[in-house]
N, CA and C atoms as an extended XYZ file, in Angstrom:
231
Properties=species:S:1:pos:R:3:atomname:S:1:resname:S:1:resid:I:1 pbc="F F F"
N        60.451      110.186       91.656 N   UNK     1
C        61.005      108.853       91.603 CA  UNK     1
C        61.820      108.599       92.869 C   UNK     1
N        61.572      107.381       93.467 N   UNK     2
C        62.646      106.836       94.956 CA  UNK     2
C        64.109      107.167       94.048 C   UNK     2
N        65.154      107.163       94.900 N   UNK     3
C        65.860      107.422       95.144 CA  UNK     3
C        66.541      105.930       95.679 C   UNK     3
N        67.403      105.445       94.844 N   UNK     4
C        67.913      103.750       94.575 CA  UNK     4
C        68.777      103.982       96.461 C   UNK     4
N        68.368      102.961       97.177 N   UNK     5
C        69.147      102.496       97.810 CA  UNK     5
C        70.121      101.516       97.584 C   UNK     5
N        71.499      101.976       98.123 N   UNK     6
C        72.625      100.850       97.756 CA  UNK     6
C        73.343      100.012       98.963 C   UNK     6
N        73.458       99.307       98.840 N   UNK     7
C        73.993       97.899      100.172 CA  UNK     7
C        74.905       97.567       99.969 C   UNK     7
N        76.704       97.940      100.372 N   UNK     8
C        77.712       97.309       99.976 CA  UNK     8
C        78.208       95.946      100.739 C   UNK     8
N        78.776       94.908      100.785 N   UNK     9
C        79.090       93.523      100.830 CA  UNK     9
C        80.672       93.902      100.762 C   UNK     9
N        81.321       93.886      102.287 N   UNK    10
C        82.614       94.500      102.334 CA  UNK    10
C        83.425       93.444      103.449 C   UNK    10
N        84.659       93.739      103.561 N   UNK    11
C        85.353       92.845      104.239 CA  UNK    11
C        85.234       93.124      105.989 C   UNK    11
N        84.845       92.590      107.052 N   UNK    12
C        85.210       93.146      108.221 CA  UNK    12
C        86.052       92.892      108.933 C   UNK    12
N        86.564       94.088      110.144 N   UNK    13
C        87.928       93.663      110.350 CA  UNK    13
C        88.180       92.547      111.330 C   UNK    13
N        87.074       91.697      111.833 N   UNK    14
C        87.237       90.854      112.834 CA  UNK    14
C        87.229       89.442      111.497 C   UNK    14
N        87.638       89.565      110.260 N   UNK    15
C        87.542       88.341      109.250 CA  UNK    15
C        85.857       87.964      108.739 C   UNK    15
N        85.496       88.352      109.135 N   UNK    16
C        84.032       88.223      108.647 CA  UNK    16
C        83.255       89.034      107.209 C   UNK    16
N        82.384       88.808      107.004 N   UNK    17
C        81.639       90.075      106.316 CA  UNK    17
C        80.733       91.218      106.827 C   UNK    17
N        80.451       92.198      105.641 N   UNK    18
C        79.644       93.161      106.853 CA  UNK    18
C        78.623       93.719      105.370 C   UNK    18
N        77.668       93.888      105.206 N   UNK    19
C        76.254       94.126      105.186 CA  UNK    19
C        76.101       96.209      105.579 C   UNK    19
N        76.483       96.935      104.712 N   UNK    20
C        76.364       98.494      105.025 CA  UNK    20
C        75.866       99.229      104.209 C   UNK    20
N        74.835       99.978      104.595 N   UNK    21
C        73.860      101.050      103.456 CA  UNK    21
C        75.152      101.854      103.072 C   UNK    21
N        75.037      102.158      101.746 N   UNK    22
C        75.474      103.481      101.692 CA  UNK    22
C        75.411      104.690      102.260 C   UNK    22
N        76.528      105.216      102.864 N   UNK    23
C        76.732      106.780      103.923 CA  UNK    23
C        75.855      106.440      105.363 C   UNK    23
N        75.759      105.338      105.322 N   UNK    24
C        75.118      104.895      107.058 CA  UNK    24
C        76.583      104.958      107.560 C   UNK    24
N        76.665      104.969      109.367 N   UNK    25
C        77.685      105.345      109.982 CA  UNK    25
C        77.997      103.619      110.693 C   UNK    25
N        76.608      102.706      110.266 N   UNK    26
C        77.117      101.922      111.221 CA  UNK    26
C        76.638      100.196      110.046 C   UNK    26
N        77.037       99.427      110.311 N   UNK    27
C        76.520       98.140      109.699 CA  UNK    27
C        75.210       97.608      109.815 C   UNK    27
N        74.637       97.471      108.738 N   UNK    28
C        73.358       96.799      108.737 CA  UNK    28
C        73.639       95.364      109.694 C   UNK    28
N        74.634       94.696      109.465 N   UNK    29
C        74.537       93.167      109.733 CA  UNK    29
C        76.011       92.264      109.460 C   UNK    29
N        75.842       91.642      110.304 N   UNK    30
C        77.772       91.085      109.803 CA  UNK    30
C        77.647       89.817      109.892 C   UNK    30
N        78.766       88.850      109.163 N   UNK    31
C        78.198       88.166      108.452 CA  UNK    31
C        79.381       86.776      108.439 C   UNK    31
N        79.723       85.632      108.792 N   UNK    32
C        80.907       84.577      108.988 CA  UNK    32
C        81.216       84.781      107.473 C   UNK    32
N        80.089       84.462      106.968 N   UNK    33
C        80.755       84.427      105.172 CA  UNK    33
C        80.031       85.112      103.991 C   UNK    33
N        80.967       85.430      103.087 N   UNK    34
C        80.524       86.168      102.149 CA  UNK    34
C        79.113       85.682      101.994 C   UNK    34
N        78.924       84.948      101.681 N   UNK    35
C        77.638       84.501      100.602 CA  UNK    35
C        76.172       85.074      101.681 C   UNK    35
N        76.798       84.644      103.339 N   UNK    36
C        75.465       84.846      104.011 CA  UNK    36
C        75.332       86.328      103.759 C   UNK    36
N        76.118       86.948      103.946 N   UNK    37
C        76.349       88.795      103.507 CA  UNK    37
C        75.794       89.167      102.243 C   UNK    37
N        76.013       88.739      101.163 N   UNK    38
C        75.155       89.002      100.033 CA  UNK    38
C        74.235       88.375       99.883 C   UNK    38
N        73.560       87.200      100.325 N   UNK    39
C        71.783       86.606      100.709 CA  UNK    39
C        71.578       87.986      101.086 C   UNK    39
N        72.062       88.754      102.538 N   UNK    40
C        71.397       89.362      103.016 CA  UNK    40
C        71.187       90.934      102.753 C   UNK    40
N        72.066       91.393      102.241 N   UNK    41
C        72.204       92.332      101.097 CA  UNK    41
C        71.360       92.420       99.968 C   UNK    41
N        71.065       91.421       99.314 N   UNK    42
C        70.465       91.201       98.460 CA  UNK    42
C        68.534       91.509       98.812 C   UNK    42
N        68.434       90.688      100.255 N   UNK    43
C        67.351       90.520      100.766 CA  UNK    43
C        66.909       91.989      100.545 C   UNK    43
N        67.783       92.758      101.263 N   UNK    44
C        67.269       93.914      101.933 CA  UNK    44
C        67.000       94.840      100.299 C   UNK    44
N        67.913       94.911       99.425 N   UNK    45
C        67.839       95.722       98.159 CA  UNK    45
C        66.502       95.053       97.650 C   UNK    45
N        66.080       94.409       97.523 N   UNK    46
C        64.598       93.765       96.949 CA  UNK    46
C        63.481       94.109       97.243 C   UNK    46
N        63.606       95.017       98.918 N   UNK    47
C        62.584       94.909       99.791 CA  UNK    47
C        62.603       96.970       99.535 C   UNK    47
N        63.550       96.711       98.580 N   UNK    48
C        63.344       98.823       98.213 CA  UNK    48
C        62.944       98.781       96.820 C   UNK    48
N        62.114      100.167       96.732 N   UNK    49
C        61.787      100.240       95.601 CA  UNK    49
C        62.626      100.038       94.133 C   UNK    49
N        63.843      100.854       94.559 N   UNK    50
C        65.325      100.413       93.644 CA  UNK    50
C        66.060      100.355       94.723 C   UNK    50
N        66.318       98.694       94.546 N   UNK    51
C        67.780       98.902       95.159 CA  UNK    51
C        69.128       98.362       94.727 C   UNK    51
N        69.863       98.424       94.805 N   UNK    52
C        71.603       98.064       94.095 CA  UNK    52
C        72.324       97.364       95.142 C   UNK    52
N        72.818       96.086       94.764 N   UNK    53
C        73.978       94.960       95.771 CA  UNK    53
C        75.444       95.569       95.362 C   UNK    53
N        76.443       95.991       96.111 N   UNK    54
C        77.786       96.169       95.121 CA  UNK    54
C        78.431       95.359       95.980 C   UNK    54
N        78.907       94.503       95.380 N   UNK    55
C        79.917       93.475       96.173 CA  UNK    55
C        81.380       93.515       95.882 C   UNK    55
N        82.437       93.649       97.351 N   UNK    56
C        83.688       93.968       97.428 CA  UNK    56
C        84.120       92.441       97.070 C   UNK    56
N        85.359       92.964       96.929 N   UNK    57
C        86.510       91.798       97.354 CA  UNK    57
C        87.208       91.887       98.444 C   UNK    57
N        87.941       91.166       98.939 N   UNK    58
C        88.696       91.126      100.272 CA  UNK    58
C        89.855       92.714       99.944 C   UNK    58
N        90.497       92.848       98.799 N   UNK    59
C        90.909       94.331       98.752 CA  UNK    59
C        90.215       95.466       98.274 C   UNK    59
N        89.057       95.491       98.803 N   UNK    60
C        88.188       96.346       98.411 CA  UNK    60
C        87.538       96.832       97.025 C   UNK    60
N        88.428       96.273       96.081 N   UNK    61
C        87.923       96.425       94.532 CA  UNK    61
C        86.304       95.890       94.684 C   UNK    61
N        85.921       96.524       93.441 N   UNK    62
C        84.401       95.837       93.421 CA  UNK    62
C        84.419       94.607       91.906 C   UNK    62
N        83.600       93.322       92.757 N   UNK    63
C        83.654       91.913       92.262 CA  UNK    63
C        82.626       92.121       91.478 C   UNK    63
N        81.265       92.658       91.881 N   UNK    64
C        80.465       92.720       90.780 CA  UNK    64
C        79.351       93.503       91.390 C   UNK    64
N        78.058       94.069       90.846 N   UNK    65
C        76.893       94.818       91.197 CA  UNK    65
C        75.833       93.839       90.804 C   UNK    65
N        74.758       94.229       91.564 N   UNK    66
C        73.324       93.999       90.941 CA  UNK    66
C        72.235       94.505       91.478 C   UNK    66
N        71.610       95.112       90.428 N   UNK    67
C        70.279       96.276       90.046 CA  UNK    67
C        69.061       95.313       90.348 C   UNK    67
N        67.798       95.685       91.555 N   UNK    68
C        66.595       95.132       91.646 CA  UNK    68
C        65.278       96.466       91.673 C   UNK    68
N        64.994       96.542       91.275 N   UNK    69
C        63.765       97.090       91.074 CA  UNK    69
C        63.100       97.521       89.556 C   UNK    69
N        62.518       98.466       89.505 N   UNK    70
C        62.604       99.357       88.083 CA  UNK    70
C        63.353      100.311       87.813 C   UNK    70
N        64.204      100.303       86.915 N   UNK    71
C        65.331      100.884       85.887 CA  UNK    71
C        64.638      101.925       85.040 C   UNK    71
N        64.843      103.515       85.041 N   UNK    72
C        64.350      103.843       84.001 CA  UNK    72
C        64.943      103.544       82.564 C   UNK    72
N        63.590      103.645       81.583 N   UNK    73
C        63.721      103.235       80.523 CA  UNK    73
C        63.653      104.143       79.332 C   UNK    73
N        64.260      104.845       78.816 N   UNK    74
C        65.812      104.413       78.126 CA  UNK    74
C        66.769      105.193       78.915 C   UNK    74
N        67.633      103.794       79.476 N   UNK    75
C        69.140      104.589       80.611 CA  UNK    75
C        69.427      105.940       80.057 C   UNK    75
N        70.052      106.586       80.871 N   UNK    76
C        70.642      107.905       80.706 CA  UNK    76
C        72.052      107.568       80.443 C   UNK    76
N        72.449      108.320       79.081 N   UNK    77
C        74.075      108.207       78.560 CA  UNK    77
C        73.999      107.095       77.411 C   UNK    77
């Protein structure tokens, strides 16, 4: 089974947004405003077999997730 890629939607420090794989060293893509950052986040998780959006808030808490591909079925736990 792939192995879920995840795309976090985080604050950057020039006021913008930023667009970053999980454990990548550098930004997918940066972004004037949230929303264009999670379009594009989103884009990219769709275009993987599983992929996961986790979207920050400006203090880094997480605002919300979302799961695109196939989920195994019946979840684990």
């Amino acid at each position: 089974m792939s192995k879920r890629k995840t795309y976090h939607v985080t604050p950057s420090t020039d006021g913008g947004w930023k667009v970053k794989e999980e454990n990548a060293s550098r930004a997918l893509s940066i972004h004037d405003t949230k929303a264009d950052a999670i379009n594009r986040a989103k884009e990219a998780a769709k275009n993987q077999d599983l992929g996961q959006v986790v979207i920050h808030k400006k203090d880094m808490t997480i605002q919300t997730e979302h799961t695109y591909g196939k989920d195994p079925y019946p979840p684990k736990g």
